[in-house]
N, C-alpha and C positions, 0 to 999 in steps of 0.2 A: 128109570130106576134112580132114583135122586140119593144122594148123601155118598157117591161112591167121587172119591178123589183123587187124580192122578197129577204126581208133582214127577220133575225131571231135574236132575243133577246136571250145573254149571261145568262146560268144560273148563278146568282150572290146573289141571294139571300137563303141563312140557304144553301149555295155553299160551298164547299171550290176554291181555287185556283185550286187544281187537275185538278176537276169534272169542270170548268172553261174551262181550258185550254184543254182537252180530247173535249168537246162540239164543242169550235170552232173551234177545226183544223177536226173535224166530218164535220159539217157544211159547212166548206169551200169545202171539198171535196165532199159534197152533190151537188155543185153547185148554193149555197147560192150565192146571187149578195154582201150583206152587213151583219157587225153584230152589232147587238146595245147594248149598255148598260145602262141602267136606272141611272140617278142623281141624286140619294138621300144618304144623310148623314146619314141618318138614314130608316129602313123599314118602310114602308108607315101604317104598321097596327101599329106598335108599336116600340119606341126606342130601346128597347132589342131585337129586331130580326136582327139577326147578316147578314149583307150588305159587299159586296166590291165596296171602293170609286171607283167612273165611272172612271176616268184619268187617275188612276194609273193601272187598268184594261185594258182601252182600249191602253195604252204604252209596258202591257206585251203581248196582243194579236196582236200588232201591229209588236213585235220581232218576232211572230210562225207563222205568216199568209206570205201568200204571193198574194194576187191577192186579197180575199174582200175589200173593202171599211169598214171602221170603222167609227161609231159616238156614238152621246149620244144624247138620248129621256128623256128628254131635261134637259139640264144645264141651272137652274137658274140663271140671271144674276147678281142678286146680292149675290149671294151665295161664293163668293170668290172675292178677288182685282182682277178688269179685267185684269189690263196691265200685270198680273203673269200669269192669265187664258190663255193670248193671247200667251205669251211665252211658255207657256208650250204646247198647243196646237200646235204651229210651231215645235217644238222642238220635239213631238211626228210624226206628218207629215214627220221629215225625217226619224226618224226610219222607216216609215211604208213606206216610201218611195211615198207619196203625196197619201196616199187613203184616207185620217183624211175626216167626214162631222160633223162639230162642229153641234151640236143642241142645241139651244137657247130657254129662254123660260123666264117667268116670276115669278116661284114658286109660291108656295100654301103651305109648311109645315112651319110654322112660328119656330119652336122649331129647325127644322136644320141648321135655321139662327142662332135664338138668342141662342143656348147653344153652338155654336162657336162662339160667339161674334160678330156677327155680326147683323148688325141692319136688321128689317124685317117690309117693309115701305107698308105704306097702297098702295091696287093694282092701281090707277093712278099713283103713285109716282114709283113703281115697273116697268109699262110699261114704265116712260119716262127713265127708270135706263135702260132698256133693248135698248132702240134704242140708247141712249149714248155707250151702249157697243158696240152694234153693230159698230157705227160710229166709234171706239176704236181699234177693232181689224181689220176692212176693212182697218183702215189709218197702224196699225202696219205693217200687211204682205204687205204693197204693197210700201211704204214712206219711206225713205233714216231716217228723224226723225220723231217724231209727241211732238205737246205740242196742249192738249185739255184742256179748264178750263170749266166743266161743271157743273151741281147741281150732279151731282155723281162719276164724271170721273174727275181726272183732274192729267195730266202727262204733263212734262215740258222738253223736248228734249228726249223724250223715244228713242233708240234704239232697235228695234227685230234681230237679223243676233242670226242663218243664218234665214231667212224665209223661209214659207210650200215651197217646192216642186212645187205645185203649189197655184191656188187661190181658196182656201177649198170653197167648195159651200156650203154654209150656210141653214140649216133646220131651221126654225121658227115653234112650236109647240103650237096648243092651238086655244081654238074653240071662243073665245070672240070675235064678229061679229062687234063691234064699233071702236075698238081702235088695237087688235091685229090681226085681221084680216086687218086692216088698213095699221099696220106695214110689214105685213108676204107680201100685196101686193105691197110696196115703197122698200123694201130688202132683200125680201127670194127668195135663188134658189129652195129650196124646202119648201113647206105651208105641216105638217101632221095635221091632224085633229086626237083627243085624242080618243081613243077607245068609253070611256062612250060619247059622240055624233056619234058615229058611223053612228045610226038611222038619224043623222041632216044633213048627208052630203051633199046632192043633194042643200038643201038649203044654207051650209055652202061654198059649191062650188060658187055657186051662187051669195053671196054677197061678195066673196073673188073676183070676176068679176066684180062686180062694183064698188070696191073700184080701182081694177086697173085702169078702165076708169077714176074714178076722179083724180088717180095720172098720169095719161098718161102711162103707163105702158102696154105692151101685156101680156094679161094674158098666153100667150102658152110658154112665158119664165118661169116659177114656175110649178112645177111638184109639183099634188098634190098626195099626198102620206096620208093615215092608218096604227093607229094603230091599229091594231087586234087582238082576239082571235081565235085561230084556235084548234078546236075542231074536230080530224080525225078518224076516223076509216072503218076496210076495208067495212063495210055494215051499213046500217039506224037501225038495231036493237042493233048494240055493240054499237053506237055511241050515242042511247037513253039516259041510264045510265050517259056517260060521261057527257052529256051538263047536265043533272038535277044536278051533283057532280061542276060541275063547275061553274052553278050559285050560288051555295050555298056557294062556297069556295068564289066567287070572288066578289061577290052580284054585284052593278050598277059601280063597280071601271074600269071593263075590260068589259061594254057593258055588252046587254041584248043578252043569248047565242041564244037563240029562237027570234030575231028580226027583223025586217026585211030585214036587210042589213049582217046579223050575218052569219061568214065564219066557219059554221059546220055539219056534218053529214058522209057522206060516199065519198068518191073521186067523184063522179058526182056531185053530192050536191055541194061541195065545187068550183069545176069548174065553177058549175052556179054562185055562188054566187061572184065567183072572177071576174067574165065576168060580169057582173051586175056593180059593182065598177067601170070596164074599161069603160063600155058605158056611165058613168056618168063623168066621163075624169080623174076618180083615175089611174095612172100608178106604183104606187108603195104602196110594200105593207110589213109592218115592223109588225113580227108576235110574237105574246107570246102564241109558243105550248101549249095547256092541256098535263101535264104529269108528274108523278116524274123525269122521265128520257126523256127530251123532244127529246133524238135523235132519239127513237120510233117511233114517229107520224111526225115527220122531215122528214126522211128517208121514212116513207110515205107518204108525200106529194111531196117528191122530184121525187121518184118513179112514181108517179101514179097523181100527178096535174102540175106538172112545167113544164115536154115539152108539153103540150098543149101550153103553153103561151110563148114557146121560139122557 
């Protein structure tokens, strides 16, 4: 069954770099298609839970890999000066040698803006911040110059050289059915939908279809892609225990693990469940293992669910 993709999230959080860098070159050799790393400035429970910044991350795992694809679930767009965001992003693309998939987004933690200084604008103002960027960094990698003067962007004979390797296809992240699903259909190569809407997919697929009709757009250009929890183990009785532990750790942040769309249980289970996503036209699947040591349950799923689907 070709075209189906499973990428797995960098441990980066209460991580060191080590335990970092041990993961992904694991991973990569598991036959991971991609690996991600989360955009926050800060841990999403609390500012004292010690984070490694996504870019500077995904630049050193971009020197130790050689064949995943790299991105970020998702980079706030007002979270940093784009036109810096966009260089540094080319600028990592050659290292990795054009695997970079920029993930974009609109944030939600107000305090990782403002205690770096930066402004943290109510969410219309946020979405129009995000499609300026976007228009920012498509003109940087591909444009000799760019001079944009927008309500958030505004650069005046920008320069990029050298630019990505190639033309990073862009993830647009985030389940708002009016306005950012709007956008993710007029400029996303990839649309992921956020774990906690898991359960909304089918519908969230749905109106990401008609928003492409009203942009003119083919919806089979945008590959839609999940975030997941993947909760594994070798049988339905050891894997009891983990999902009761993992709703408790994780509450409505990372999805309901018992839900109906929810990717846990025993390797069959999980089969089902992943074939389920495909038939609804999810082809990609970006996972945050249950585990202290998520190369555990990785290494079992790569074993015992991934060549079903390869």
């Amino acid at each position: 069954m070709p075209g189906i993709h499973f990428g797995v999230t960098i441990p980066q959080i209460k991580r060191t770099w080590d335990e970092a860098k041990a993961s992904a070159r694991e991973f990569e050799a598991m036959g991971f298609d991609s690996l991600w790393a989360c955009d926050h400035l800060y841990g999403p429970q609390s500012p004292r839970i010690p984070i490694l910044e996504a870019w500077s991350l995904v630049a050193a795992v971009a020197a130790i890999t050689t064949r995943v694809e790299i991105g970020t679930l998702v980079t706030p767009a007002g979270m940093r000066n784009p036109a810096h965001l966009g260089k540094v992003i080319a600028t990592i693309d050659n290292i990795a040698g054009g695997r970079i998939v920029p993930g974009l987004g609109a944030g939600w933690m107000p305090r990782e803006f403002t205690d770096f200084g930066v402004p943290f604008h109510p969410i219309g103002a946020r979405m129009r911040q995000l499609q300026e960027t976007i228009q920012l960094l498509r003109a940087m990698w591909t444009e000799p110059e760019v001079t944009i003067e927008g309500e958030f962007v505004s650069v005046h004979n920008l320069v990029c050289e050298p630019k990505p390797l190639r033309r990073p296809p862009l993830l647009i992240g985030g389940a708002g059915e009016k306005v950012l699903l709007r956008i993710a259909a007029r400029h996303a190569d990839i649309w992921n939908n956020l774990a906690a809407h898991q359960h909304a997919l089918p519908r969230k697929i749905e109106i990401l279809r008609q928003h492409c009709q009203s942009v003119g757009r083919d919806p089979a250009e945008i590959t839609i892609s999940q975030q997941c929890l993947v909760v594994i183990a070798p049988d339905e009785a050891a894997a009891q225990p983990m999902i009761e532990t993992a709703r408790t750790i994780f509450g409505g942040h990372m999805g309901d693990p018992t839900g109906p769309l929810a990717i846990t249980g025993s390797p069959a289970r999980v089969r089902e469940q992943i074939q389920r996503h495909i038939d609804l036209g999810c082809t990609m699947f970006i996972i945050e293992f249950f585990g202290r040591d998520t190369r555990e349950p990785a290494r079992l799923f790569a074993e015992t669910v991934m060549p079903a689907f390869k």
